[in-house]
C-alpha positions in Angstrom: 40.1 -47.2 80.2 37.5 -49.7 78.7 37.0 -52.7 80.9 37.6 -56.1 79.8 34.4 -57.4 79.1 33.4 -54.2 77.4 36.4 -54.8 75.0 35.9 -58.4 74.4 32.1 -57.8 73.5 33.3 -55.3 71.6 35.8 -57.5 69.5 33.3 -60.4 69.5 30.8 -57.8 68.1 33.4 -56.5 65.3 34.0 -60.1 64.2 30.5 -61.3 64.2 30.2 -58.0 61.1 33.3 -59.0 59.2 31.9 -62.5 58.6 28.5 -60.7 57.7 30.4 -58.4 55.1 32.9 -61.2 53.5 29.4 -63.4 53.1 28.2 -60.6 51.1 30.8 -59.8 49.3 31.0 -63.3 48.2 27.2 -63.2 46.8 28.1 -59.9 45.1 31.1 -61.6 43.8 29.0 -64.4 42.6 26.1 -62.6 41.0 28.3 -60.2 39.0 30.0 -63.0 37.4 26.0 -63.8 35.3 25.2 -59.9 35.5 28.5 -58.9 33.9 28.5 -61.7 31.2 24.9 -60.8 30.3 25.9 -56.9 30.2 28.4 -58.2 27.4 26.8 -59.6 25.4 24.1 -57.4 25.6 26.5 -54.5 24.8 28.0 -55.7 21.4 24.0 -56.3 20.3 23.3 -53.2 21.1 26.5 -51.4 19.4 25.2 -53.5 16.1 21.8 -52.6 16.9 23.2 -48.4 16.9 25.4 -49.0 13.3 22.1 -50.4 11.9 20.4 -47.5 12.7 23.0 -45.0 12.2 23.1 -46.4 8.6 19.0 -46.8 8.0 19.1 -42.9 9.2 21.2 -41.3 7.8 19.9 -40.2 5.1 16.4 -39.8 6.1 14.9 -36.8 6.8 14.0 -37.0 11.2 10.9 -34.7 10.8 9.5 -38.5 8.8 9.2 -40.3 12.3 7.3 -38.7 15.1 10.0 -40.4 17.6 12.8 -38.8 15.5 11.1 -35.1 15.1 13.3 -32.3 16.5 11.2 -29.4 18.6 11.7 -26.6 20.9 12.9 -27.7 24.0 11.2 -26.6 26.5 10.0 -29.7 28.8 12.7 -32.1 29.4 12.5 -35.5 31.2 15.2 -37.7 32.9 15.2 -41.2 33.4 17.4 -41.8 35.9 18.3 -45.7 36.4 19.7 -47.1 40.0 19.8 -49.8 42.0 16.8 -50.8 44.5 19.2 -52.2 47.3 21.7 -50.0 48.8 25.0 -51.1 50.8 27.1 -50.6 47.3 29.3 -47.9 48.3 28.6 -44.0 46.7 27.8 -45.9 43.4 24.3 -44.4 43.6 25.2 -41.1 45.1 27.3 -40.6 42.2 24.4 -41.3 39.2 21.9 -39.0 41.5 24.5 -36.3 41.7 24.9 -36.2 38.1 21.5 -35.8 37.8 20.6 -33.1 39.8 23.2 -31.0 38.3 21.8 -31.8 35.1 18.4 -30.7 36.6 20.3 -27.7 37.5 21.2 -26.9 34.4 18.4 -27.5 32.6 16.3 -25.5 34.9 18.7 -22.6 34.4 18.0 -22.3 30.9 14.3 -22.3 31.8 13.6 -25.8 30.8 10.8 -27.3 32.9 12.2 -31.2 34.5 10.2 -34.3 34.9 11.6 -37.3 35.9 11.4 -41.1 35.4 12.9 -43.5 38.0 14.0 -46.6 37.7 15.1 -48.5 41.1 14.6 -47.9 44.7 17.0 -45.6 45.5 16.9 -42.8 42.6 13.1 -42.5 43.7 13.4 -42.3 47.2 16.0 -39.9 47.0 13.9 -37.5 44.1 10.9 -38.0 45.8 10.7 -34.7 47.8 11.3 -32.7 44.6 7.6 -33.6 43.0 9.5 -33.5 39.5 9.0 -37.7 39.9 6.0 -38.3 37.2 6.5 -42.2 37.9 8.1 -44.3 39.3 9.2 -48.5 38.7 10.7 -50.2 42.2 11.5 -53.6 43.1 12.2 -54.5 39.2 16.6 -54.2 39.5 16.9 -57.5 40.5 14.8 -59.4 38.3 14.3 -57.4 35.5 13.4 -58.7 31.4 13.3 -57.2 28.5 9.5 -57.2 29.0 9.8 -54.8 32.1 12.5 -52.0 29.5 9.8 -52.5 26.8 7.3 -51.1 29.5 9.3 -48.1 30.6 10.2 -47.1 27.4 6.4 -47.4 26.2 5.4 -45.0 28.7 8.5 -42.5 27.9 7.8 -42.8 24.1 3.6 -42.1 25.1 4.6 -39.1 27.2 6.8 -37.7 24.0 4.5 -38.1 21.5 1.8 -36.6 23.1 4.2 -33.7 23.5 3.9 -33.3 27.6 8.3 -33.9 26.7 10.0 -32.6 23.9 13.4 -34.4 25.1 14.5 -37.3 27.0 17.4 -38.3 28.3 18.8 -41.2 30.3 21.1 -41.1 33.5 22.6 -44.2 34.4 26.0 -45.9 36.2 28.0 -47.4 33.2 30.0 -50.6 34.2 34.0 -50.1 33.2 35.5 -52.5 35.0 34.9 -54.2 38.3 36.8 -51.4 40.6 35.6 -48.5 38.6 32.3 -47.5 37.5 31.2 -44.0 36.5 27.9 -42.5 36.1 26.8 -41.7 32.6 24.2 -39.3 30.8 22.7 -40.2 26.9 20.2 -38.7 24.6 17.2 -40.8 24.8 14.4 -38.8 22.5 14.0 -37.3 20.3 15.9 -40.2 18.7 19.7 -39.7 16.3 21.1 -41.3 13.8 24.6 -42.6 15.5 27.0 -39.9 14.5 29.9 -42.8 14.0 27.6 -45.1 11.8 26.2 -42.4 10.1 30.0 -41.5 8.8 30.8 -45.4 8.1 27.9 -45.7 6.4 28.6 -42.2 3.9 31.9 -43.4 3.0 31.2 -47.2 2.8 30.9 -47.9 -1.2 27.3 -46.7 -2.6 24.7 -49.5 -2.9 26.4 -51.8 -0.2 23.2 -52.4 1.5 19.7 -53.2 -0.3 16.8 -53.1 2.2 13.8 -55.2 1.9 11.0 -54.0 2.8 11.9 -50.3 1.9 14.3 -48.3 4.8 10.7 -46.0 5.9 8.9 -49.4 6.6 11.9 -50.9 7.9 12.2 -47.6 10.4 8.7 -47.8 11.8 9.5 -51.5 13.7 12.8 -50.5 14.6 12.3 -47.4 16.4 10.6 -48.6 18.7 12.7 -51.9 19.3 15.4 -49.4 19.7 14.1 -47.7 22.5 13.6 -51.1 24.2 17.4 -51.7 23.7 18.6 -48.1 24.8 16.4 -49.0 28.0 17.2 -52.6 28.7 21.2 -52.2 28.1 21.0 -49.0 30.9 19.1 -50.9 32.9 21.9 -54.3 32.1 24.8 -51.5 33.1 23.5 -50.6 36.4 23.0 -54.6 37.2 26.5 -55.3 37.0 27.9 -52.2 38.1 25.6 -52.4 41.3 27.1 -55.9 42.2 30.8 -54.4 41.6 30.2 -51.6 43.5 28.5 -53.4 46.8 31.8 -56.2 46.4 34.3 -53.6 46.6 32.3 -52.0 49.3 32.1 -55.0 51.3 35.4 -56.1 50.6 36.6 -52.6 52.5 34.6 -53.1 55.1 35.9 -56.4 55.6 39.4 -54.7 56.0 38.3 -51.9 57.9 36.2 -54.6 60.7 40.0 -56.7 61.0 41.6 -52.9 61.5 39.5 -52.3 64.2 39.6 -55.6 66.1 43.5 -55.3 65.5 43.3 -52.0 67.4 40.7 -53.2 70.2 43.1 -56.3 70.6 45.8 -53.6 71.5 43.2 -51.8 74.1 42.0 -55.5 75.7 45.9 -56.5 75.6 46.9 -53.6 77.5 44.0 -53.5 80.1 45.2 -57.1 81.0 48.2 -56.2 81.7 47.5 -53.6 83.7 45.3 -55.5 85.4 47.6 -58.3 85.9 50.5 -55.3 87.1 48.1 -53.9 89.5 47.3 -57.3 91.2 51.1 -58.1 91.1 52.0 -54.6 93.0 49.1 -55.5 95.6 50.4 -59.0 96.2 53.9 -57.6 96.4 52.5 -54.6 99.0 50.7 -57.4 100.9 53.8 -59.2 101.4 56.0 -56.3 102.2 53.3 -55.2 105.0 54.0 -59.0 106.4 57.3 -58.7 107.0 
């Protein structure tokens, strides 16, 4: 059995970590409350944003935009979005996971794979493939619009000078704050939004007059749509990062006070029988005496 001072550094030790973790979970809690409002608000822009399109496009032909044009698939490239700071749980195991299986697959149909990371984590962890053609740290905490209108610059370059002939994003979507699930979406070549395509079909005929004409109209909006499709993955990561790493902390909290409830139980019980074997040498003692 443990002695006593080994078990009461021990507990000392576990409760100096549980205050650590409740502190952080604190500052998670607090910095998902702006991350999560800004992610909502962001995400009903961006579902106008995708009608608008889905009704400028659908009735355009997609071979009139080079960022719209349909080809043989054969190189593929990823951008896969995490967080840069880790201590959030398997919230970024699960987005990287998803990702290699859909390297997996991709691969299996014969499809070369490059990849694009965004955060710390996803390029640490790809890094050993050499499928990583760049790479954008230390931006998940501070990140703008400016920063999504540079990725998606370089993604958009790379497709049009046809080294990709598809893109797609991998991301953790934000549900709620207990649950959030990694998700995968067509990034380029770039579609009409199935939904707003069929709203906009069987809305009356001549509901919408465009000025300038829809082809000039197109040609700005394409690419302020990739900057959306970027910044919003990039939004849903933020929050969902902060949700994750509160939860996480929050059970580590919980596991530290199981722990120094079970070490209590060890020190309690080395004291007492500590305290019974001094009693039995006293009462020996006094029974060699008599």
């Amino acid at each position: 059995m443990a002695s006593l001072k080994d078990v009461k550094t021990k507990i000392g030790g576990v409760k100096k970590t549980a205050q650590i973790t409740k502190a952080m979970n604190m500052v998670a809690a607090a910095k998902l409350r702006g991350a999560q409002q800004k992610m909502e608000d962001f995400r009903s822009y961006a579902e106008k944003f995708n009608a608008a399109m889905g009704n400028l496009s659908s009735a355009m032909d997609s071979g009139a935009f080079p960022l719209m044009e349909k080809r043989e698939v054969k190189n593929v490239e990823i951008l896969v979005v995490t967080s840069d700071r880790g201590l959030c749980g398997s919230f970024n195991a699960h987005i990287m996971k998803m990702a290699e299986k859909l390297i997996a697959s991709l691969e299996a149909e014969g499809k070369k794979v490059s990849l694009v990371c965004v955060g710390k984590k996803g390029a640490s962890y790809f890094r050993k493939t050499g499928k990583v053609r760049v790479r954008y740290t230390d931006l998940m905490g501070t990140f703008q619009m400016f920063n999504a209108r540079t990725i998606a610059q370089d993604i958009a370059g790379n497709f049009l000078s046809g080294d990709s002939d598809e893109v797609r994003i991998v991301y953790g979507k934000f549900k709620s704050v207990a649950v959030q699930r990694p998700a995968e979406q067509m990034f380029l070549p770039i579609q009409p939004d199935a939904v707003a395509a069929t709203e906009a079909v069987s809305s009356s005929a001549g509901a919408y007059i465009y000025e300038p004409s829809t082809e000039e109209i197109m040609e700005v909006l394409l690419p302020l749509y990739m900057n959306v499709m970027v910044y919003h993955a990039m939004l849903e990561v933020s929050a969902s990062e902060h949700a994750a790493r509160m939860s996480a902390m929050d059970n580590a909290t919980n596991a530290c006070k199981d722990i120094i409830h079970s070490l209590t139980l060890i020190y309690n019980k080395a004291r007492q029988a500590g305290i019974t074997a001094e009693l039995m040498d006293i009462v020996g003692g006094a029974e060699a005496l008599k």
